[in-house]
BAMIVO-15677 format. One line per 5 residues: number of its first residue (from 1); for each residue y, x, z of C-alpha. Coordinates in steps of 0.001 Angstrom, whole numbers. Each point is the difference from the previous one (the first is absolute). Example, Ala and Ser with C-alpha at 12.3 -4.5 7.8 and 13.67 -1.06 7.14 Angstrom:
// residues 2
1 = -4500 12300 7800 ~ 3440 1370 -660
This chain:
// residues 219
1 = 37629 46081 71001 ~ -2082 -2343 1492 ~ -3242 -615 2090 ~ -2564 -3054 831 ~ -2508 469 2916
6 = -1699 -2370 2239 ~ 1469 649 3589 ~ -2606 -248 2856 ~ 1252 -2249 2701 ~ 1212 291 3586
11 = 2922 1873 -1327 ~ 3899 -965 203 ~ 2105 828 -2484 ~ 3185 2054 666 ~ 3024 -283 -2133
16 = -29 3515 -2309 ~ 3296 -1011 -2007 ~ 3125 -289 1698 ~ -1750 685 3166 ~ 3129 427 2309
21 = 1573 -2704 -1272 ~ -2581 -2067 88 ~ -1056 1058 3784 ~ 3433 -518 1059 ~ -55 -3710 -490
26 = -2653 -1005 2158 ~ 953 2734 2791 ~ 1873 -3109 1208 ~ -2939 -1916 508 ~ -2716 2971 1808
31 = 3235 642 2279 ~ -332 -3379 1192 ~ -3605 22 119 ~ -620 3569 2030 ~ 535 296 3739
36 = 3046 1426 782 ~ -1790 3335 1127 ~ -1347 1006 -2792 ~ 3317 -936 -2735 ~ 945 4073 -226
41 = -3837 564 -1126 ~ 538 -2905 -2765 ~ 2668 1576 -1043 ~ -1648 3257 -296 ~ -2985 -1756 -1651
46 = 2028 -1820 -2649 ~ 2276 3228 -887 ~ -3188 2025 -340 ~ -1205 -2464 -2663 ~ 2930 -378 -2107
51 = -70 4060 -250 ~ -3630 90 -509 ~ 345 -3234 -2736 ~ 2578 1462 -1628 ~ -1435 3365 -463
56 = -3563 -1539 -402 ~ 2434 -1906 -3293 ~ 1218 3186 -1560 ~ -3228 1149 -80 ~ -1636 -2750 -2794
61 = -943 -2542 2944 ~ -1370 -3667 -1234 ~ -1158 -857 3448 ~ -428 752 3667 ~ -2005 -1899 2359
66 = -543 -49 3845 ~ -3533 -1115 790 ~ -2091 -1194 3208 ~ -3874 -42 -129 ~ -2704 -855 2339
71 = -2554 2949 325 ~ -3975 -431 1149 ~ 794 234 2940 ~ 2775 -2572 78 ~ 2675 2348 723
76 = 3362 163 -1885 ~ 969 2189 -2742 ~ 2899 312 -1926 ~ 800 1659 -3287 ~ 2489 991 -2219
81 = -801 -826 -4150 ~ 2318 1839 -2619 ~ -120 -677 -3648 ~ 1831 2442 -2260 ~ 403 13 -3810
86 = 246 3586 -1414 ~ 906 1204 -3756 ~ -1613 3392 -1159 ~ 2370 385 -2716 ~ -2395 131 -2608
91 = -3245 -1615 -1165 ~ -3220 1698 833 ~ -4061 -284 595 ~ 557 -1853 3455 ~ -2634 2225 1203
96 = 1818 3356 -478 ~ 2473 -1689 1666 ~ -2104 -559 2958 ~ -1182 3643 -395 ~ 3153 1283 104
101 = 924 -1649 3343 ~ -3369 1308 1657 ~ 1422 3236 -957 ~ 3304 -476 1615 ~ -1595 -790 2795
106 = -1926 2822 584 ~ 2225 2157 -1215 ~ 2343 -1806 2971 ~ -2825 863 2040 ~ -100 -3436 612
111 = -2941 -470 2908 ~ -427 -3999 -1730 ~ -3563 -732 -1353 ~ 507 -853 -3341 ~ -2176 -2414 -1594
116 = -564 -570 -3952 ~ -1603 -3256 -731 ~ -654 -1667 -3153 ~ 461 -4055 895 ~ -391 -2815 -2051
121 = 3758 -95 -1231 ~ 244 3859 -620 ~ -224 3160 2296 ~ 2049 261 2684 ~ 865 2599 2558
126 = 104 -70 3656 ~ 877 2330 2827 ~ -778 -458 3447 ~ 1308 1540 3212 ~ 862 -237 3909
131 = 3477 1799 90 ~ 1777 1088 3654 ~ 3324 -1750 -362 ~ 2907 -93 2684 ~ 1001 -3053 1604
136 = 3501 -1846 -345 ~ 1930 431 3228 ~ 475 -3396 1241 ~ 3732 -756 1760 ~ 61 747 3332
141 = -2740 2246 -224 ~ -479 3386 1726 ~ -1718 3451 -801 ~ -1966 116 -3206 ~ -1896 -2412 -1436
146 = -2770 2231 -1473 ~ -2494 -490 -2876 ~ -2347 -2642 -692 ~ -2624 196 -2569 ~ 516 -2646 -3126
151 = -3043 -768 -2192 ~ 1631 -338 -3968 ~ -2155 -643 -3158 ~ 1673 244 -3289 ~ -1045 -1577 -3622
156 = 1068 1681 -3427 ~ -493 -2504 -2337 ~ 897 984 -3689 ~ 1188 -2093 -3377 ~ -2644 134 -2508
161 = 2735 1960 -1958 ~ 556 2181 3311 ~ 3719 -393 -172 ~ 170 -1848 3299 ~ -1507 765 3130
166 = -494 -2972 2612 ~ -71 1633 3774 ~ -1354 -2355 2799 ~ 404 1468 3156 ~ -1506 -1183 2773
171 = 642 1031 4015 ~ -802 -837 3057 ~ 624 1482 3717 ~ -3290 -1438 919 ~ -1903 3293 -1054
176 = -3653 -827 1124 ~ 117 -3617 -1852 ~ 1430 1723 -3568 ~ -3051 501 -1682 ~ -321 -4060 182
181 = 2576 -621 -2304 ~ -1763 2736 -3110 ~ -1653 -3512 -1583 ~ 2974 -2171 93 ~ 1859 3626 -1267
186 = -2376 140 -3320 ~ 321 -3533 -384 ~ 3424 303 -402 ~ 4 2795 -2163 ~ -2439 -1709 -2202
191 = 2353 -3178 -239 ~ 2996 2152 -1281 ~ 840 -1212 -3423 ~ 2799 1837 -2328 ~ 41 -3820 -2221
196 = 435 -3155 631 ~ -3045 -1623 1590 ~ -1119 -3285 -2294 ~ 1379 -2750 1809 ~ 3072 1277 1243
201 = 4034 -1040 -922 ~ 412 3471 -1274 ~ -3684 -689 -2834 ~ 1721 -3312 -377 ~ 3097 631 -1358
206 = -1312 3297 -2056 ~ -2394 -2283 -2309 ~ 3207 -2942 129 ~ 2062 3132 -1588 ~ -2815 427 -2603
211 = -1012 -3475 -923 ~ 3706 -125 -530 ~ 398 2867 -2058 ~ -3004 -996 -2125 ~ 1560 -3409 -681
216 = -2720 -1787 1698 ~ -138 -4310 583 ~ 1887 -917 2921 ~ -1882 -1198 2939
């Protein structure tokens, strides 16, 4: 299975494969960079992500991204951008498919507004909320840390055979500046593409594999 889409930028990647392995070899280096005050929440921090990587992994992950933006007002906001390739196990109008998961939702009693919206590239389906979720208990820290309230917008985007589902999900703990990011959201969605893009390696070496195939001159 895979995926193109044109990332928007300000975002870091973080490493979805082998995540605690991966995280583990430069632990070395942010020990030696962080004040020696803070090293037990580092340590917290970096075993949080290998548990959230890894499970982020099993779950059809092709990329995670930590982001930092600059809002009107000049202030700081970060985000969180997931990209998830799902298989429907069969293939289908890709909007039933989209129907279906409206359905779910409600049926869920999901309080997300879903959106259905034809773009240029196909329809696509998105679902926005601002959820109550608890915050991590930092080392050292006493009592409960209580709720905070995360803004989270979510793309469905389907194959035009509707056998794969594309989920970009999209949060941020800067409620009040989420409905910002809803253009560079249906941008994104609008990007996905289920094919090769023309241009790329992957285009490349397809119409190599033909040309070969069809016994064509050598370049």
């Amino acid at each position: 299975m895979s995926i193109w889409l044109e990332l928007p930028s300000g975002y870091l990647p973080l490493p979805v494969e082998n995540s605690a392995e991966r995280l583990a070899e430069i632990e070395p280096v942010l020990a030696e960079l962080c004040p020696p005050e803070r090293q037990d929440l580092l340590y917290a921090t970096l075993n949080t992500f290998a548990t959230l990587l890894t499970e982020l992994d099993e779950r059809n992950t092709v990329y995670c991204g930590l982001g930092w933006h600059t809002a009107p007002d000049e202030s700081v906001v970060s985000s969180t951008l997931v990209v998830s390739l799902q298989p429907t196990g069969e293939e289908r109008n890709p909007r039933l498919v989209l129907g279906d998961l409206v359905r779910a939702a409600a049926n869920a009693d999901d309080q997300a507004q879903a959106d259905l919206v034809d773009l240029p590239g196909g329809p696509a389906l998105f679902f926005e909320s601002v959820r109550s979720l608890r915050k991590p208990t930092l080392p050292g820290q006493q009592g409960d840390p209580g709720h905070a309230d995360v803004y989270q917008l979510e793309a469905i985007v389907p194959s035009e055979k509707g056998d794969l589902l594309a989920a970009l999900e999209f949060s941020t703990p800067h409620a009040a500046s989420g409905t910002l990011f809803r253009e560079m959201m249906v941008l994104l969605a609008n990007s996905v593409s289920f094919t090769p893009p023309p241009g790329s390696e992957e285009q490349n070496a397809s119409a190599q594999q033909i040309h070969d195939l069809l016994g064509g001159p050598s370049a």
